[in-house]
C-alpha positions in Angstrom: 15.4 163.4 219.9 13.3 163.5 223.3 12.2 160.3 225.3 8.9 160.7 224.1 9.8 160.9 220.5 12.1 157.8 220.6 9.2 155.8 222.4 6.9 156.9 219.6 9.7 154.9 217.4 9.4 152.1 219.7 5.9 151.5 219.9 5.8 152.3 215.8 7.9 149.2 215.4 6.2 146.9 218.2 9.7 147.1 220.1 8.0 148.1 223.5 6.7 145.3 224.5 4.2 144.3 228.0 3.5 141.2 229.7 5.9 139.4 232.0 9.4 139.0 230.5 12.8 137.5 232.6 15.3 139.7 231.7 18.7 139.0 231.2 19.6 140.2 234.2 17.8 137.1 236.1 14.9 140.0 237.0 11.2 139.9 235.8 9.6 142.7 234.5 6.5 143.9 232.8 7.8 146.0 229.9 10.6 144.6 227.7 12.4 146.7 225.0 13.1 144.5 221.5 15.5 146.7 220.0 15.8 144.5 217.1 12.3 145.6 216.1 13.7 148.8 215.9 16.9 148.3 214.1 15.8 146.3 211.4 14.9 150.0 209.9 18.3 151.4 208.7 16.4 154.6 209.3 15.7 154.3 212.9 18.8 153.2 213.4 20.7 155.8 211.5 18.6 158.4 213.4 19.4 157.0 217.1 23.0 156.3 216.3 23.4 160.3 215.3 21.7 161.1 218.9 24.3 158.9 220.1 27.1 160.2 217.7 26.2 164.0 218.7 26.4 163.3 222.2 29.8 162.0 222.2 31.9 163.2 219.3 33.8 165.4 221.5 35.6 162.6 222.9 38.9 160.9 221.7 37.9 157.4 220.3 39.7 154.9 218.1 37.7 151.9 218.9 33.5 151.1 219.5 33.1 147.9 221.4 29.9 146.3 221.9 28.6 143.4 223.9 26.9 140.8 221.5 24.2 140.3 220.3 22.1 143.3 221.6 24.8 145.7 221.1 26.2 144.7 217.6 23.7 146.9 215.3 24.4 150.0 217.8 28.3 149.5 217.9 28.7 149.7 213.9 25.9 152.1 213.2 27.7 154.4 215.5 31.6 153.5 214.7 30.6 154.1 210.7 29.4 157.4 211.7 32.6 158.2 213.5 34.7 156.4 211.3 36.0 154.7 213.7 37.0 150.7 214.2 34.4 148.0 215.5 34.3 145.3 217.3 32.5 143.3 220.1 32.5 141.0 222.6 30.7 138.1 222.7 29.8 135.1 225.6 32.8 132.0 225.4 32.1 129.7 228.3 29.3 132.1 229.8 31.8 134.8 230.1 32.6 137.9 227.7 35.4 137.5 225.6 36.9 138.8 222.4 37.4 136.4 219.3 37.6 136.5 216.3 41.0 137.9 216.1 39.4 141.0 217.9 42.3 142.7 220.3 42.4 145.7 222.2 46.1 148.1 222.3 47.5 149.1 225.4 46.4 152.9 225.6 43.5 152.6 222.8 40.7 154.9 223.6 37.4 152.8 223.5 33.6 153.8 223.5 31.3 150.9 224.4 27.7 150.9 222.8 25.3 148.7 223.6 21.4 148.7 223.2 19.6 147.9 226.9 20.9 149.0 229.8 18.9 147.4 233.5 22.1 146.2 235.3 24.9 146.9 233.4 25.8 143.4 233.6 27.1 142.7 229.8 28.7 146.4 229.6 31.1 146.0 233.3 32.4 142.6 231.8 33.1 144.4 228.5 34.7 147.1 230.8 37.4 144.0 232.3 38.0 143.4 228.9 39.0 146.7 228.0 41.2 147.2 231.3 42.8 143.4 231.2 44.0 144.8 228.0 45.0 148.2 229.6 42.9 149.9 227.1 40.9 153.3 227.7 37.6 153.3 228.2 35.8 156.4 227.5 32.6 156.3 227.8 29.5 154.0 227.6 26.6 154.8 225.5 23.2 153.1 224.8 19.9 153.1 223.4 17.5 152.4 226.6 18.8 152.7 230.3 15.9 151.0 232.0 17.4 152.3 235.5 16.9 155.5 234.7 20.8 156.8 235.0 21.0 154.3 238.4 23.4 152.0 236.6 26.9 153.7 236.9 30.0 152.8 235.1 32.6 154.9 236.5 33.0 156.9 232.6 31.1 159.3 230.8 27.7 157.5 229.9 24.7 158.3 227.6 21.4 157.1 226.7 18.9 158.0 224.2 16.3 157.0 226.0 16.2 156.9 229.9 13.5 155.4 232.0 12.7 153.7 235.4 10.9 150.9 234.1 10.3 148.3 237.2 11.8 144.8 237.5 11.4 142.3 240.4 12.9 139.4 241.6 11.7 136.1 241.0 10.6 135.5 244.7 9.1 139.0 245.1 6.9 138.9 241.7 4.1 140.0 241.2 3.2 138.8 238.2 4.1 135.4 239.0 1.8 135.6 241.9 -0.6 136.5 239.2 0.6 133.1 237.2 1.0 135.3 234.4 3.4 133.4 231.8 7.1 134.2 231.8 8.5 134.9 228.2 12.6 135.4 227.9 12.6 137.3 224.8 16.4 138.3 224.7 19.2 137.0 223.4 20.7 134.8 225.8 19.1 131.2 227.0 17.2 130.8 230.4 18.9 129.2 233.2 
């Protein structure tokens, strides 16, 4: 599947949003990527997952982990096609942790999936939680990388769709300079 054939899917299901969102990564931007809109269709989300699953089946994996929420549809789409455990990570405290009864081996090989990529911020502290628990990470993979392959995580890394999509901080924005209104779409609350 090519970029422009995934963003076709995107703006079939409203998922590619514009305006003036605050990302989770504390940046403002004026495209936002709802993935939900685009999962909701077991179709869509079958057919990205195989992108994903094509991409990386070469590699040893026993375990997908995926940051939560964002990452959660991804993570078990993909680990079903793979056959392979799931789990994910999810914020205790406004940190990643795992719960639920969730553990990671000593020497388990682990593929984290998540859905957006702009900093890498949620994926890293799923990496800590993979090496505090002297696990293997090998590889990250994604739906979107808004940094257009920028973001590096030290493993193997895919995305279906890459882009350089523009952010700003708050005190260099130019849509707040236009007073255009702020909209934090994603899953986690403003600060």
């Amino acid at each position: 599947m090519t970029n422009s054939q995934t963003l076709e899917i995107f703006k079939k299901t409203d998922a590619l949003l514009e305006g003036h969102f605050l990302l989770t990564s504390g940046k403002h931007s004026n495209k936002y990527f709802q993935c939900a809109q685009v999962l909701q269709y077991p179709l869509y989300l079958n057919k990205i997952c195989t992108v994903i699953v094509d991409h990386i089946k070469a590699a040893q994996i026993d375990t997908v982990i995926s940051p939560a929420i964002g990452g959660i549809c991804v993570g078990q789409e993909v680990a079903r096609l793979l056959n392979k455990r799931f789990i994910f990570a999810e914020r205790e405290d406004n940190k990643m942790t795992l719960r639920r009864g969730f553990n990671l081996s000593k020497g388990e090989k682990v593929l984290i999936c998540e859905d957006v990529i702009t900093t890498g911020g949620s994926v890293y502290e799923v990496i800590n939680i993979i090496k505090n628990n002297e696990a293997d990470l090998v590889g990250v993979a994604s739906i979107v990388d808004r940094s257009n392959g920028k973001v590096k995580f030290d493993a193997p890394q895919f995305s279906v769709l890459t882009l350089d999509v523009v952010t700003y901080f708050p005190d260099d924005c130019p849509l707040c300079k236009e007073n255009i209104p702020l909209v934090k779409p994603g899953s986690r609350k403003k600060k």
